[in-house]
FIZAGU-258219 format. One record per residue (C-alpha): y, z, x; residue number from 1. Coordinates in steps of 0.1 Angstrom, whole numbers. Layout:
FIZAGU-258219
R     Y     Z     X resi
R     Y     Z     X  NUM
...
END
This chain:
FIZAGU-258219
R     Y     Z     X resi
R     0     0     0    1
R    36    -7    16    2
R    54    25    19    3
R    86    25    -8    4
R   120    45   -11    5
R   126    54   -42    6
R   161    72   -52    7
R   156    90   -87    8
R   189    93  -105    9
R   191   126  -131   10
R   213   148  -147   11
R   189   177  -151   12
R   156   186  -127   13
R   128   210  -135   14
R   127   245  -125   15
R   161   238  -112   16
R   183   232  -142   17
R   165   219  -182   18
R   175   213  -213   19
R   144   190  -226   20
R   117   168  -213   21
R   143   148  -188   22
R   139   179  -164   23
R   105   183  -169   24
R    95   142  -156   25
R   124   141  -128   26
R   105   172  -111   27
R    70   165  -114   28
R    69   125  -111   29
R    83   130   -72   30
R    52   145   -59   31
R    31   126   -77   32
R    41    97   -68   33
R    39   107   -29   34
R     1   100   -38   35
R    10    60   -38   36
R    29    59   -12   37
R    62    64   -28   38
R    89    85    -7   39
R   114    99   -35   40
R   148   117   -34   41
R   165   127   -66   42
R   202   127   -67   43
R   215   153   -90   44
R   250   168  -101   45
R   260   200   -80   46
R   260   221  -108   47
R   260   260   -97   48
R   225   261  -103   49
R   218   234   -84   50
R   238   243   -50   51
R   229   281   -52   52
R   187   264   -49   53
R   194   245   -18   54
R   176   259    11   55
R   196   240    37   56
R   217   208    32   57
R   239   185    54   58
R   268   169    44   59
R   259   129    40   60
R   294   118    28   61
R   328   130    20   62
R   347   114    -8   63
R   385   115   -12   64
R   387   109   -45   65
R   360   110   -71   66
R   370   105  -107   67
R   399   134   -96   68
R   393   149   -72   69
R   375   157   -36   70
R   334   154   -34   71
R   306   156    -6   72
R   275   139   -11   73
R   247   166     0   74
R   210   163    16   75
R   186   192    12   76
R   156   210     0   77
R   152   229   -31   78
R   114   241   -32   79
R    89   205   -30   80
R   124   188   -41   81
R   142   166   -19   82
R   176   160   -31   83
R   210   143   -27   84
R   235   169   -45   85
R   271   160   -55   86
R   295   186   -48   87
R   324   177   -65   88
R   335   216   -80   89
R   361   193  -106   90
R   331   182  -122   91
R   302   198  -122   92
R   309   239  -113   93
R   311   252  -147   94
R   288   273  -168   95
R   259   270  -190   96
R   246   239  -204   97
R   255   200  -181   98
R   269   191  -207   99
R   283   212  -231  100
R   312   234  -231  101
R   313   270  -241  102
R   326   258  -281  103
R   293   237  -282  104
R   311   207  -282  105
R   304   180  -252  106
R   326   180  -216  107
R   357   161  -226  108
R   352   146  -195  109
R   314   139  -193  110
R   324    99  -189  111
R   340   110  -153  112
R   315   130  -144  113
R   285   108  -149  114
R   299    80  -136  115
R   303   100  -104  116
R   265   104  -108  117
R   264    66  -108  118
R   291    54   -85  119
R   271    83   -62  120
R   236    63   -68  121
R   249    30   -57  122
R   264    38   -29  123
R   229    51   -18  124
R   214    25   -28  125
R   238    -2    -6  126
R   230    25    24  127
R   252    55    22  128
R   225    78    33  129
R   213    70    70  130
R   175    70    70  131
R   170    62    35  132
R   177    30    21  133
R   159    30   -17  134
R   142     0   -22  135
R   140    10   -61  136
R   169    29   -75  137
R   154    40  -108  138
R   183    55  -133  139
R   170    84  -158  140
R   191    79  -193  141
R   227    76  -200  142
R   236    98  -180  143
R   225    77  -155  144
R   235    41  -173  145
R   261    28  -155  146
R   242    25  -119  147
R   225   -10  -124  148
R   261   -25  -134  149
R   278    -8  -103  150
R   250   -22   -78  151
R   258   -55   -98  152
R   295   -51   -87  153
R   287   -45   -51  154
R   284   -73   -24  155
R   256   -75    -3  156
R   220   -72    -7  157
R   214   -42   -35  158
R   177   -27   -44  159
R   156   -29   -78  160
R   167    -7  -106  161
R   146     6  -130  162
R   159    21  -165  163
R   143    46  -183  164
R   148    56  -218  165
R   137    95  -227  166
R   155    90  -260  167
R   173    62  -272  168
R   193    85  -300  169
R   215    99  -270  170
R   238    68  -258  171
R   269    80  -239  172
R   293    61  -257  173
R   332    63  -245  174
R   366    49  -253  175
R   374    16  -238  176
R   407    26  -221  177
R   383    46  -200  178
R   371    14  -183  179
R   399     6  -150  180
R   392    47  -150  181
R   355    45  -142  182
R   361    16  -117  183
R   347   -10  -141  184
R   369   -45  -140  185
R   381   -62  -170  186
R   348   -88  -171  187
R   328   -63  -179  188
R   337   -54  -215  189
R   317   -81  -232  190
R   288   -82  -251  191
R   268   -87  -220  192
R   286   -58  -201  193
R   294   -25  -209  194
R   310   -34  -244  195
R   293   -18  -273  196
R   304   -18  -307  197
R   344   -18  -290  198
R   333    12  -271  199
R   321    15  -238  200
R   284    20  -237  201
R   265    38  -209  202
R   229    31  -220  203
R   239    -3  -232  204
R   250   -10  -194  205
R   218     3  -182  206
R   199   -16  -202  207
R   219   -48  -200  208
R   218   -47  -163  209
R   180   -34  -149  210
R   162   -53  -132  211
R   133   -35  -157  212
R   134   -10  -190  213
R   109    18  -193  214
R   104    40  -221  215
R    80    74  -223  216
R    52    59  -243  217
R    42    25  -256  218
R    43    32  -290  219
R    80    39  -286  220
R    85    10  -266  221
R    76    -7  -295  222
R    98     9  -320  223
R   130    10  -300  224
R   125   -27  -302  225
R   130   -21  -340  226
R   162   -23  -363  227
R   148    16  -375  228
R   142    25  -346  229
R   163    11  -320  230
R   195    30  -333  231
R   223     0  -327  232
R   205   -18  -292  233
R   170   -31  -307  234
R   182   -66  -305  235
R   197   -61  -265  236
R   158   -48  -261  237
R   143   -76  -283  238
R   164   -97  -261  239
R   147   -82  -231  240
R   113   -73  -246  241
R    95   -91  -214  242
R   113   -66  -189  243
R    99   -35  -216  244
R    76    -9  -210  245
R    58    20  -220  246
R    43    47  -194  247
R    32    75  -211  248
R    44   112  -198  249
R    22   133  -182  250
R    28   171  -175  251
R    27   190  -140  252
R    -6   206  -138  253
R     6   230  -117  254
R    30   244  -140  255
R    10   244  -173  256
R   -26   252  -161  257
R   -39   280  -182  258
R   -67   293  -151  259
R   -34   305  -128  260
R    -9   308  -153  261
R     8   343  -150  262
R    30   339  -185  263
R    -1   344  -199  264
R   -18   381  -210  265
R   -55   367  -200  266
R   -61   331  -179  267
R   -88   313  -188  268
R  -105   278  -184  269
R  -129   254  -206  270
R  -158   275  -197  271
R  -143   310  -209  272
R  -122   296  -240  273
R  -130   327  -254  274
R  -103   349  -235  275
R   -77   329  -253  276
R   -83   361  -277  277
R   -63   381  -255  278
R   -33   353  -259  279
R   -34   354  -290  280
R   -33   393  -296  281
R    -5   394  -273  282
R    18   367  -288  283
R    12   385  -321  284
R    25   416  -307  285
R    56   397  -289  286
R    66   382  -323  287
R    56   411  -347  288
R    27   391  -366  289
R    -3   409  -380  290
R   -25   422  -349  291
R   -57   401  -371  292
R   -80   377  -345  293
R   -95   362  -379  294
R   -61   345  -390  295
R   -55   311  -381  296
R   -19   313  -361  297
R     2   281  -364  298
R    26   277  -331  299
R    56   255  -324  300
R    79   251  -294  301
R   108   225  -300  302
R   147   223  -306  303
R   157   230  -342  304
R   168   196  -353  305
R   162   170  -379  306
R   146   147  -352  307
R   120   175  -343  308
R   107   176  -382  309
R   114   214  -383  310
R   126   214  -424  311
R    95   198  -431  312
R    75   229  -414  313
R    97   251  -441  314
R    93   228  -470  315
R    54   231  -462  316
R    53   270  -455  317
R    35   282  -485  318
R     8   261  -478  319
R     7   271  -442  320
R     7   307  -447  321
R   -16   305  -476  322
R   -46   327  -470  323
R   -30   349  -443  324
R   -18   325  -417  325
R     5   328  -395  326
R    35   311  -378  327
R    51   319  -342  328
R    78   302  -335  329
R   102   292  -304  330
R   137   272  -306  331
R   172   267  -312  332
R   192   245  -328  333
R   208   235  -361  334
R   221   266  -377  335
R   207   261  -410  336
R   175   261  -397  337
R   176   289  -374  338
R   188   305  -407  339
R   165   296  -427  340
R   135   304  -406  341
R   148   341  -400  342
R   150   347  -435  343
R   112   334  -434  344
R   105   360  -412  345
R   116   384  -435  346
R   102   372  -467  347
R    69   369  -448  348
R    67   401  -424  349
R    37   397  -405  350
R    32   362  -411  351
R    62   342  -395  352
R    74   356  -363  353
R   104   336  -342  354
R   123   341  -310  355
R   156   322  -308  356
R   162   309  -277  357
R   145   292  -248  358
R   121   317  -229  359
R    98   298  -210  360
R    72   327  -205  361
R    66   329  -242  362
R    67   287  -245  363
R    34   294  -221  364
R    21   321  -243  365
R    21   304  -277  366
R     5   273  -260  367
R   -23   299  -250  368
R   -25   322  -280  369
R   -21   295  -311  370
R   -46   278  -324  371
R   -27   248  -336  372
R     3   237  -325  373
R    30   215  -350  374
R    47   185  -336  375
R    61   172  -368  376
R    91   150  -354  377
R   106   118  -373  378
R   107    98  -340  379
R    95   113  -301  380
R    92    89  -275  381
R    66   111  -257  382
R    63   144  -262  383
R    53   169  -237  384
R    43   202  -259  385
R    14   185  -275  386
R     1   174  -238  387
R     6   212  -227  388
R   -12   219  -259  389
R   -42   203  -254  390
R   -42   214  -220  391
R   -45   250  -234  392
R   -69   250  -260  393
R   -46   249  -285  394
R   -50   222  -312  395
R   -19   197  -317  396
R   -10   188  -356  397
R    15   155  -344  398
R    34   130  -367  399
R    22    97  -364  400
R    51    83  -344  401
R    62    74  -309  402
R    40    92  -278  403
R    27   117  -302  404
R     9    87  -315  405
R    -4    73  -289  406
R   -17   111  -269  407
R   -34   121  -299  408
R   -69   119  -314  409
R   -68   124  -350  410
R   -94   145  -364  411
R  -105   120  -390  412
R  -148   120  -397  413
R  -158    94  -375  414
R  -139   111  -345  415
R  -155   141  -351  416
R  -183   127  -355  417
R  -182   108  -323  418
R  -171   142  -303  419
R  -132   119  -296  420
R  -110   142  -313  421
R   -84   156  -299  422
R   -58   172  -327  423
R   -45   158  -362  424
R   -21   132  -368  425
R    -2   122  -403  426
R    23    97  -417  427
R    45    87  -430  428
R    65   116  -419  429
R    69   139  -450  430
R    60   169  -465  431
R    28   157  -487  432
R    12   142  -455  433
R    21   174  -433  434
R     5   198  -457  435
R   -26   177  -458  436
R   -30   178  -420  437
R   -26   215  -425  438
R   -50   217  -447  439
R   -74   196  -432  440
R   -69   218  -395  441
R   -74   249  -413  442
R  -105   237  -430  443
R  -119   228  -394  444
R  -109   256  -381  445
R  -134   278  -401  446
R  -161   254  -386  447
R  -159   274  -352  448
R  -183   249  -336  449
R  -162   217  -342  450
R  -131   233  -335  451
R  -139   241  -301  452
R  -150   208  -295  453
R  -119   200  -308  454
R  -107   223  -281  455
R  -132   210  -253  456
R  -117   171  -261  457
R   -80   181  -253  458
R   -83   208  -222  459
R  -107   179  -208  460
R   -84   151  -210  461
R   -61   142  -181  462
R   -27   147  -193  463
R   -13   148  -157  464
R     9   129  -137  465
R   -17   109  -119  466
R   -21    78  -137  467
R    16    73  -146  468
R    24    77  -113  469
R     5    46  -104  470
R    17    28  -132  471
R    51    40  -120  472
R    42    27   -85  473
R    29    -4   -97  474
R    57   -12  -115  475
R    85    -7   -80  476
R    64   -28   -65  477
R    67   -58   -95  478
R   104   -56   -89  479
R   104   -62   -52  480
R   102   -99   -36  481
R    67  -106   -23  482
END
């Protein structure tokens, strides 16, 4: 295999900084990747977080002026990470979330500061760095959007770029008197530029301009291609459908492997499923359920959010808690439905138990101590949660949409019957079809025997980052002359 450079261009990097499944693939896809022969550095923002983890770093570059104000362009180490780091303290050293302020509402100037991560990336990539020229620059959502048009700007040779969509519902879209401001010449606001609906799309530039267009799953690569799904850039994709992939996520099995896994109140493995027991007794107790082994406990980990499915869940409670179940849940989100599932938890003490918040101990706890985990979203390009899921024994109940579709073995009789099951699926997306997966779960679930071969199917399936990582590497190498 010829040796590549890869430079990995993200706004967020698990265990470093996360807000969703972004973080998670930008820090485990590096080291798997080092298995094919691909060298990667991720260039990130120096939020605090993100400078206060580097282990040692030398300056690469200093910029005068970067979108207002003075910037050095970092190398270092942060744990198995090798990173390029902004510093530019006008930009990026403030509190809390990358990209919203303290009022909840977004940066007023996120356009400035992730076009810094962009103008950042190119330079890289036309040899900034000495000793590392990428021969693949490969841009990680909107965040990230404008870096194939700025290496289309430059002179000179410039290396591959690779786009990837982790959701297409989250654009960057900005006003178009931004555009001298983020160093983008008048040519480019056109239909086959930057211009998007009179605004000034970041995606859209992406999209437009790489050399090739991954998504997290192939189903999704599909529907983004779709007026219903595509949200406003399904013809631009139709358009480019020949450059359009899907690689499916995988999750680092490192991080979520249930034998070594110290979140957890008992590890465990396929051969001693039955410690999960302990799991489950313990996630009770965190989230005041019913201490009860013999009640089937329901668990979900996701933002609170119309996408995510989460009213449905309520609309369908009844049914769920019907004959003592139980529900332990983990998210924020929309208001009303934070609301609305605390006063669940009060109507139903014992039975519904939630935790508002991220805590990543106790995401690791209900994957080990649920039986069944609900994935109900309206669209998910991958998914990760069900892939942990699986991983830990605990069964998935996934919507029949995006990557939950295409990681999932529904439950169906001839799947069963032929030992491929894996968790439930059901569509359309609505409340009659959910309650019916529900129901059909909870009647497996009294046939101990099938369920754990329902168990056996997902903790043996390899939901890691190997076999992306080749299709990854495969697909670097495609862009590249021969």
């Amino acid at each position: 295999m010829r040796p590549l450079n890869v430079l990995s261009v993200t706004s967020e990097i698990f265990p470093i900084i996360k807000t969703g499944g972004l973080a998670d693939v930008a820090g485990a896809l590096p080291s798997a990747l080092a298995a094919e022969g691909v060298k990667v550095i991720t260039l990130v923002p120096g939020y605090p977080a993100v400078l206060g983890t580097l282990e040692s770093s030398n300056v690469v570059h200093r910029y005068p002026g970067l979108f207002g104000g003075t910037a050095s362009l970092l190398s270092g180490r942060a744990g198995d990470l090798d990173l390029f780091v902004i510093d530019a303290p006008h930009l990026f050293d403030r509190p809390g979330s990358p990209y919203l302020a303290p009022d909840g509402r977004d940066w007023p100037d996120n356009a400035q500061r992730f076009a810094a991560l962009a103008r950042a990336a190119a330079d890289i990539g036309q040899g900034l760095a000495p000793g590392f020229v990428p021969d693949v620059v490969h841009a990680h959502d909107w965040q990230a959007g404008l870096v194939p048009i700025y290496l289309s700007l430059a002179e000179g040779p410039r290396p591959a770029t690779v786009m990837t969509i982790h959701n297409i519902a989250f654009q960057g879209v900005f006003p178009p008197y931004l555009l001298f401001e983020l160093g983008l010449p008048a040519s480019t606001f056109t239909i086959d530029g930057v211009e998007y609906y009179g605004q000034i799309g970041f995606l859209k530039a992406g999209l437009q301009h790489a050399d090739r267009i991954t998504t997290v799953s192939p189903t999704y690569a599909k529907e983004i291609q779709t007026r219903e799904g595509g949200m406003g850039l399904d013809g631009l994709l139709r358009v480019r459908a020949i450059a359009v992939s899907g690689i499916l996520n995988g999750v680092d099995d490192k991080v979520w492997d249930p034998s070594a896994d110290t979140n957890l109140m008992q590890t465990y493995d396929r051969d001693n499923i039955d410690a999960r027991i302990a799991n489950k007794e313990g996630l009770q107790k965190r989230l005041g359920l019913s201490q009860d082994p013999d009640v089937m406990l329901f668990g979900a980990v996701s933002r609170l959010s119309e996408q995510k499915g989460l009213d449905l869940v309520l609309a369908s409670l009844s049914r769920l808690l019907a004959g003592g179940a139980q529900l332990a849940l983990l998210g924020s989100g929309e208001r009303g439905l934070e609301e609305s599932f605390r006063t669940a938890s009060i109507v139903h003490p014992g039975q519904v138990g939630c935790f508002f918040g991220y805590d990543e101990g106790l995401a690791h706890l209900i994957q080990g101590g649920s039986d069944a985990l609900l994935v109900p979203s309206r669209f998910e390009p991958c998914g990760l949660t069900q892939l942990c899921a699986m991983r830990y024994g605990s069964v998935p109940i996934v919507s029949r949409v995006g990557g939950l579709a295409d990681t999932v073995i529904d439950a169906n009789e001839m799947a069963v019957a032929a030992g491929a099951a894996t968790g439930f699926q059901f569509g359309p997306v609505a409340v009659s079809p959910l309650t019916d997966a529900i129901d059909r779960a909870k009647a497996l679930w009294r046939d101990r025997q099938a369920w754990r071969r329902l168990q056996d199917n997902g903790m043996s399936a390899d939901v890691s980052w190997r076999r992306p990582a080749k299709q990854y590497a495969d697909l670097y190498r495609s862009c590249l002359p021969t």
